[in-house]
C-alpha positions in Angstrom: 8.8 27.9 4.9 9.0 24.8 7.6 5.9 24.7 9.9 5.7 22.2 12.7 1.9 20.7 13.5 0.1 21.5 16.5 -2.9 20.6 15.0 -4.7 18.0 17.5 -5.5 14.6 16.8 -9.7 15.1 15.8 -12.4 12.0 14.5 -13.9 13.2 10.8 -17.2 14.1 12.9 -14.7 16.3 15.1 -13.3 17.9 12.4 -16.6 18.6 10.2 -18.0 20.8 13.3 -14.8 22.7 13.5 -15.2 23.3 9.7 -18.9 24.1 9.7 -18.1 27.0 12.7 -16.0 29.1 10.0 -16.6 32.0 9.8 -17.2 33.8 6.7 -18.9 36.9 7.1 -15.6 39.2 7.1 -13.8 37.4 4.2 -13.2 39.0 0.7 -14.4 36.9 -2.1 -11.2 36.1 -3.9 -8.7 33.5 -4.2 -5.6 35.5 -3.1 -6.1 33.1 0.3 -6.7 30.2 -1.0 -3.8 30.1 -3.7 -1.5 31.3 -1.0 -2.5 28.1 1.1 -2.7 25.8 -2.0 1.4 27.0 -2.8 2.2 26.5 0.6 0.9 22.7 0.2 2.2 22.3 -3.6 -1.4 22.1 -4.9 -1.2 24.5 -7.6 -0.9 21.9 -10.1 -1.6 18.1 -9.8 0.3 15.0 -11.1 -2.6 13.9 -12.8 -4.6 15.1 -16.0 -6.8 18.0 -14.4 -10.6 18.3 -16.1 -12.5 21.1 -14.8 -16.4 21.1 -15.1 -18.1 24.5 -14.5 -21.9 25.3 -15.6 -25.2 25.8 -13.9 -27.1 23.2 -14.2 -25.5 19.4 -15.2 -22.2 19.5 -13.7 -22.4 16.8 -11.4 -23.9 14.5 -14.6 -21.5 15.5 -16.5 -18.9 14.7 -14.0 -20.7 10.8 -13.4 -20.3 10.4 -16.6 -16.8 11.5 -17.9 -16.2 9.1 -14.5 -17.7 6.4 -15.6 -16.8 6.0 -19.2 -13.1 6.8 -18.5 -13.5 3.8 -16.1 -14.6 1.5 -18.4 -12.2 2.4 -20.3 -9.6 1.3 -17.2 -8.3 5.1 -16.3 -8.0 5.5 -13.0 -9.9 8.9 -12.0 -10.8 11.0 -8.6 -13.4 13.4 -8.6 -14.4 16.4 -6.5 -17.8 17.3 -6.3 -20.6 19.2 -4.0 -22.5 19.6 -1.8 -23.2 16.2 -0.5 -26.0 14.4 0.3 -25.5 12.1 3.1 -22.3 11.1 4.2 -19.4 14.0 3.5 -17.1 11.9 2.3 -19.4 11.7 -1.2 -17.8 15.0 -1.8 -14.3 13.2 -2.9 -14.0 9.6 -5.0 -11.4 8.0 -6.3 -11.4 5.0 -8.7 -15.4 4.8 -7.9 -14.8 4.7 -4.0 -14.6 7.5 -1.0 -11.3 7.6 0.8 -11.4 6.7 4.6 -12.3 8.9 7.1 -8.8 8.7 8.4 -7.8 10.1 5.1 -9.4 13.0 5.4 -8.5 13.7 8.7 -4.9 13.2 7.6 -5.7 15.8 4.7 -7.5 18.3 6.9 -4.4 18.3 9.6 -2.4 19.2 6.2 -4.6 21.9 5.4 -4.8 23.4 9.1 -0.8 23.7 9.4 0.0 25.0 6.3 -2.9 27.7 6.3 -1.1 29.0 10.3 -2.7 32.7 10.1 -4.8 32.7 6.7 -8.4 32.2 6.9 -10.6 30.1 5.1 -14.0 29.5 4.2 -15.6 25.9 4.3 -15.7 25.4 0.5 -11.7 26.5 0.3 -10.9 24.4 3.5 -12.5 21.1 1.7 -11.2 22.0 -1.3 -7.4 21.9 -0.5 -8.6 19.1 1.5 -9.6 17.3 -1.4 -6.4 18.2 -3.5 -4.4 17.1 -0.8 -6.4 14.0 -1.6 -5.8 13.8 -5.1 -1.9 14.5 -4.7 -1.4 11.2 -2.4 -3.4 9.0 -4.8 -2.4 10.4 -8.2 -4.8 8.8 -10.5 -4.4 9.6 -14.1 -7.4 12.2 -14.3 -9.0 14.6 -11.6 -12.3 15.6 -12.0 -12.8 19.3 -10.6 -16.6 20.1 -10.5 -16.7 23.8 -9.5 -18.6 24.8 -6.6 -20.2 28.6 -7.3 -19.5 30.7 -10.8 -16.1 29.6 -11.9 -13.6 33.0 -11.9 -13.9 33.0 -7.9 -14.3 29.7 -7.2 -11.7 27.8 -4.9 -11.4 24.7 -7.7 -10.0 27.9 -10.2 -6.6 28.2 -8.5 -5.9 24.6 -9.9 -4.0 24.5 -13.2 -6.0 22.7 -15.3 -5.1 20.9 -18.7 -9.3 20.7 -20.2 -12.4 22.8 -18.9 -16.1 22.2 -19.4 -18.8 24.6 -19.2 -22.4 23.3 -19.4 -25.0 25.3 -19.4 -25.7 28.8 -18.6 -28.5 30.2 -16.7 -29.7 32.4 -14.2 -28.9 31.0 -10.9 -26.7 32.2 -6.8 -27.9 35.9 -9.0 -26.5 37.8 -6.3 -23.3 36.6 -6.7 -22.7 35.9 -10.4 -25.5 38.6 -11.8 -28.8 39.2 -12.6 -28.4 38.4 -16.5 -26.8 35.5 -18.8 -23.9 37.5 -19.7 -22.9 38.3 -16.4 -23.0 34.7 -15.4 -21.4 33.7 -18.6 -18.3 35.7 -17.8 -17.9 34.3 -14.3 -18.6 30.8 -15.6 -16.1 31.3 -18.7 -13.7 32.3 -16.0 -12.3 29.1 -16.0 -11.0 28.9 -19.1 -7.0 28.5 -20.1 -5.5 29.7 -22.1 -4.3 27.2 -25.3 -6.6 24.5 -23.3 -9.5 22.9 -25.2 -12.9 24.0 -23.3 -16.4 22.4 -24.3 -19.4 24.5 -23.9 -23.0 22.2 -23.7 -25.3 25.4 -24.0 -26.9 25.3 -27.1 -27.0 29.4 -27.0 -24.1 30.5 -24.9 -24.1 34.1 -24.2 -21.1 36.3 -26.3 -19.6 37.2 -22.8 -18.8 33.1 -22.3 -17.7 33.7 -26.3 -15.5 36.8 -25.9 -13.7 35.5 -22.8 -12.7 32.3 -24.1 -11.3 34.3 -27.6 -9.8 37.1 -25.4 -7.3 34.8 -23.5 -7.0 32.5 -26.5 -8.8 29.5 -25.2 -10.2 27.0 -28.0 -13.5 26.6 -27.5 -16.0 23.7 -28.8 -19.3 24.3 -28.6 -22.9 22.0 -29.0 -24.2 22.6 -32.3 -21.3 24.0 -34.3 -18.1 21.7 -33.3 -20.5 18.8 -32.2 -23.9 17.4 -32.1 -25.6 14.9 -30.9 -29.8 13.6 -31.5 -32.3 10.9 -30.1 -32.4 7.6 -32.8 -35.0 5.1 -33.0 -33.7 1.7 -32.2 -33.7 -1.2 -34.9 -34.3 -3.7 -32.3 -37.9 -3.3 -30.9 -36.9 -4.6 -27.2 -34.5 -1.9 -27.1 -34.6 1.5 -25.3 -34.3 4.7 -27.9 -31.1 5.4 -28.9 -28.6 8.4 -29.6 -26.0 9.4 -31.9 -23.0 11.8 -31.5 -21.1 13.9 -34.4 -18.2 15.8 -34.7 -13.9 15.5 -34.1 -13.7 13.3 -36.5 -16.6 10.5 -34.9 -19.7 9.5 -35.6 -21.1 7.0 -33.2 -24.3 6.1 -33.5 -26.1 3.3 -31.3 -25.1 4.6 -28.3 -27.2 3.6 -25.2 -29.5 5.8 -23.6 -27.9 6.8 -20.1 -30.0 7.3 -16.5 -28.6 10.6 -17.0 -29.3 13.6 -19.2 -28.6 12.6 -22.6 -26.9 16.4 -23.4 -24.8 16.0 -20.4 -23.5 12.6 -21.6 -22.5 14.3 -25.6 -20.6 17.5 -23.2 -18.9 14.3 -21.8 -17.8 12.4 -25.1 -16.9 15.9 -26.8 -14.8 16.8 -23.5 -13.4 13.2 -24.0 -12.4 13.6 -27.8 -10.3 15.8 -26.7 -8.6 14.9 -24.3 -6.2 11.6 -24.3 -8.3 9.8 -22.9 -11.0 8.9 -25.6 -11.9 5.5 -24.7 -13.3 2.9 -27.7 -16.8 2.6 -28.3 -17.2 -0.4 -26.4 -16.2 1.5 -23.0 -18.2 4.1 -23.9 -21.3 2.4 -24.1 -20.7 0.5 -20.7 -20.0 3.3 -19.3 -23.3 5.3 -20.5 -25.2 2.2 -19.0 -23.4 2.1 -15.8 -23.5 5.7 -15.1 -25.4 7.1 -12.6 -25.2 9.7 -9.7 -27.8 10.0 -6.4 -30.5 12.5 -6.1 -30.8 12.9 -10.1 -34.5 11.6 -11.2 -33.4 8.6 -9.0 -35.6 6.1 -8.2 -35.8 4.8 -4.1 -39.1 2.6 -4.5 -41.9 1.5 -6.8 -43.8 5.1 -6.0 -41.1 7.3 -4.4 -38.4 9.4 -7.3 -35.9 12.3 -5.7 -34.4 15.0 -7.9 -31.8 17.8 -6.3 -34.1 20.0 -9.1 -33.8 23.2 -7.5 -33.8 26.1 -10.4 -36.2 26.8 -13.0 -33.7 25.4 -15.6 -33.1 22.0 -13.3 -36.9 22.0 -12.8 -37.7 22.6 -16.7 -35.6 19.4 -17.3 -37.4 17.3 -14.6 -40.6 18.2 -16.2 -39.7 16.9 -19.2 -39.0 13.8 -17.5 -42.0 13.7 -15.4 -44.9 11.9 -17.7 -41.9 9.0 -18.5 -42.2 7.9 -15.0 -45.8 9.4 -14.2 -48.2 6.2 -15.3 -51.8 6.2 -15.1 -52.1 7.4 -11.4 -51.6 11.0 -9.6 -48.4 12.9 -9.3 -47.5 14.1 -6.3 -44.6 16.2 -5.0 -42.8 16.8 -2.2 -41.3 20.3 -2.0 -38.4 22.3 -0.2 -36.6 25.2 -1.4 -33.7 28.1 -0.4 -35.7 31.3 0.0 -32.4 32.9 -2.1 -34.0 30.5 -5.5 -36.1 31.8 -7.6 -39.1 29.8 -6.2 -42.1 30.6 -8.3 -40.0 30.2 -11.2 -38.9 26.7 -10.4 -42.4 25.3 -9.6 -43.8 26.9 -12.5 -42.3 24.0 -15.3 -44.4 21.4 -12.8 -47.6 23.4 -12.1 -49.7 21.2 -14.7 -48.2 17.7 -14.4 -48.1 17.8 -10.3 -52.0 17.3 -8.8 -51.1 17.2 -5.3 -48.5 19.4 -3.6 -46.7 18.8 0.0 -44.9 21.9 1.0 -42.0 21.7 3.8 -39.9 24.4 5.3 -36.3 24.0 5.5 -34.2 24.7 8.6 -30.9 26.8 8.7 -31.1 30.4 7.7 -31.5 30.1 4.1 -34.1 27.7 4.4 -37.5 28.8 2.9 -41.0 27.8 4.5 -43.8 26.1 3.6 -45.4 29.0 3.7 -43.7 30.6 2.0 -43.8 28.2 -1.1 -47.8 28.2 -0.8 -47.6 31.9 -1.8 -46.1 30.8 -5.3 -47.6 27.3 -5.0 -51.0 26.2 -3.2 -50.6 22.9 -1.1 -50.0 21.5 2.4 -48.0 22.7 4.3 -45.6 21.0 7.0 -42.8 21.7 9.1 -40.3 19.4 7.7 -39.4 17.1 4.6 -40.0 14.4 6.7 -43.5 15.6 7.7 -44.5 16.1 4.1 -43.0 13.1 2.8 -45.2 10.9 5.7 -48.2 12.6 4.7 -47.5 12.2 0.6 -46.7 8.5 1.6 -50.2 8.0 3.6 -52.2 10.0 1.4 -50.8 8.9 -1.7 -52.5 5.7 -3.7 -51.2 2.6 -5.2 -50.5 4.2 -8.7 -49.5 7.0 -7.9 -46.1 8.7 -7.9 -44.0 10.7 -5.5 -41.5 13.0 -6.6 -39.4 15.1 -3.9 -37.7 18.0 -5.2 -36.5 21.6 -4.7 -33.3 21.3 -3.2 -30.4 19.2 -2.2 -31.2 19.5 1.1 -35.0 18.0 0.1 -33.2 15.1 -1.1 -30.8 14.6 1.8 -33.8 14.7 3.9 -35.6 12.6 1.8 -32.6 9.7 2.1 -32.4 10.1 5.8 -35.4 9.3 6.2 -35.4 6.3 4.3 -32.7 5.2 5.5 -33.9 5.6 9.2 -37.2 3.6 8.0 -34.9 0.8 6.8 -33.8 0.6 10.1 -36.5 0.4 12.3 
């Protein structure tokens, strides 16, 4: 079907405020639209080796890190990931850099003609967008990290050659269900069949299990096709090491990454099987060089963010916490979604935090302050920025500030560092 453009000529800023007016309160959750649209454009399948990464919690990491180890290994790779923090374009990289705002422009125009009378939600919008994307550059592997569940999700209509589920918890309950085996089925709804999958959840429920036998997917699993444990290093000046077992390897001497250590062995497993699996030198460069903003990352001498926002996410941050700690106070800086489970979240840090700056978030789903200080005494404010002002004021010279809860705490948190920087 031929379709002539009418679509007008609009900046990236322009076209963002057109897509952040959608309306979604009448549309079906489904992918009937979006696969019709994706046809339309040719963005069922991809030139390039598709990897799709589904989970709750560790996505993103694992994503930095199959990135970053492919590209020491000189693969050329794109990725798709979300939300962002700062600047949309972090939602789409390719080869390590975002395309131009032109580009997406160009790819949003795409995705406005061929759609005519279907409508879309944001996340499908930018995600044909990004395939668009992904089409025009063709690097060897794409990188799909799935925005909500997995069987609904707009990166599913995408035929994918590997997918990747990391963990599985209770998270977004009222869509994906109140228990681990409902969310298992909707996250194992990603699966293909006769396509290698990697589960990094050391338990996975027996929905995730069942699927993945049902439509004949083979699945590899932490623990029982692969494992991986923390080493002691030979050389005292060196950081603790880990090893990784299974498909044939065993590597051991492998560098401590930035980033969760499980997510990095999901990565090498998902990489063993693919035809990609670089040599151990690329490996370990690329476990050094791998990193990803707003994950326990570091933005001064006293100031850490996390996008921590679950009681999973914020279980893992705890156990992170006394590393980076030292002798003074910890303090945190706190905003959440009133849809989280809130209480549950702050819970992992109640003992290690000894001072607690509460701010509300804006938008509807924003929770706040008050709203925290039922589940978690504090000050309260009426912004991150507020509470982050007041943490930096109050807060003494060895003591640490750790801003959490959300990814909108963290984009808040960066703004306003980077306003500071310019003043």
């Amino acid at each position: 079907m031929s379709r002539t453009s009418t679509v007008p000529q609009r900046s990236l800023a322009d076209w963002l405020a057109v897509l952040e007016g959608l309306n979604m309160a009448h549309i079906e959750l489904g992918l009937s639209r979006m696969s019709l649209v994706a046809e339309r454009l040719g963005l069922l399948s991809l030139p390039s080796y598709v990897i799709t990464v589904g989970g709750t919690n560790g996505k993103g990491t694992t994503c930095a890190l199959l990135e970053s180890m492919l590209r020491a290994a000189g693969r050329s790779v794109g990725v798709y990931s979300s939300p962002h923090l700062v600047d949309y374009r972090e939602r789409v990289r390719i080869n390590g850099d975002s395309p131009a705002a032109t580009d997406f422009c160009a790819a949003f125009a795409a995705v406005e003609t061929a759609r005519a009378e279907v409508a879309l939600t944001y996340f499908e919008f930018t995600t044909l967008a990004a395939l668009w994307l992904f089409r025009a550059a063709s690097p060897e592997v794409v990188l799909l990290e799935v925005g909500l569940g997995g069987r609904l999700d707009a990166t599913n209509v995408v035929a994918s050659d590997q997918t990747v589920v990391t963990t599985i918890a209770l998270d977004h309950t009222d869509w994906l269900g109140s228990d681990r085996e409902s969310v298992g089925f909707e996250k194992a709804g990603i699966f293909r069949q006769h396509k290698p999958a990697v589960c990094g959840d050391a338990d996975p429920p027996s929905s995730l299990l069942a699927h993945a036998e049902q439509v004949g997917t083979p699945l590899y699993c932490t623990g029982r096709e692969y494992a991986w444990q923390l080493q002691d290093s030979q050389v005292p000046a060196q950081a603790q090491q880990w090893s990784f077992t299974g498909f044939g390897l065993a590597l051991t001497g492998l560098p401590l990454p930035s980033l969760p250590v499980m997510n990095a062995a999901t990565a090498l497993a998902t990489l063993a099987l693919s035809p990609f699996m670089p040599d151990i030198e690329a490996i370990k460069v690329g476990l050094v060089q791998a990193q990803l903003t707003g994950r326990l990352q570091q933005l001064g001498p006293s100031l850490w963010v996390d996008v921590a926002h679950n009681p999973e996410s914020a279980a893992y941050l705890a156990s992170r916490l006394p590393s980076i700690k030292g002798k003074g106070r910890c303090v945190a800086v706190v905003g959440m979604l009133k849809d989280k489970d809130i209480a549950a979240s702050l819970a992992p840090l109640h003992d290690l935090v000894d001072d607690w700056y509460l701010a509300s978030l804006g938008g509807p789903r924003g929770a706040s302050a008050t709203e925290l200080s039922r589940c978690q005494p504090g000050h309260c404010f009426d912004s991150v920025a507020d509470a982050l002002a007041a943490a930096q004021a109050n807060a003494g010279e060895q003591d640490v500030i750790i801003a959490f809860g959300s990814f909108f705490t963290v984009a808040d948190v960066l703004a306003s560092k980077s306003l500071a920087s310019r003043r």
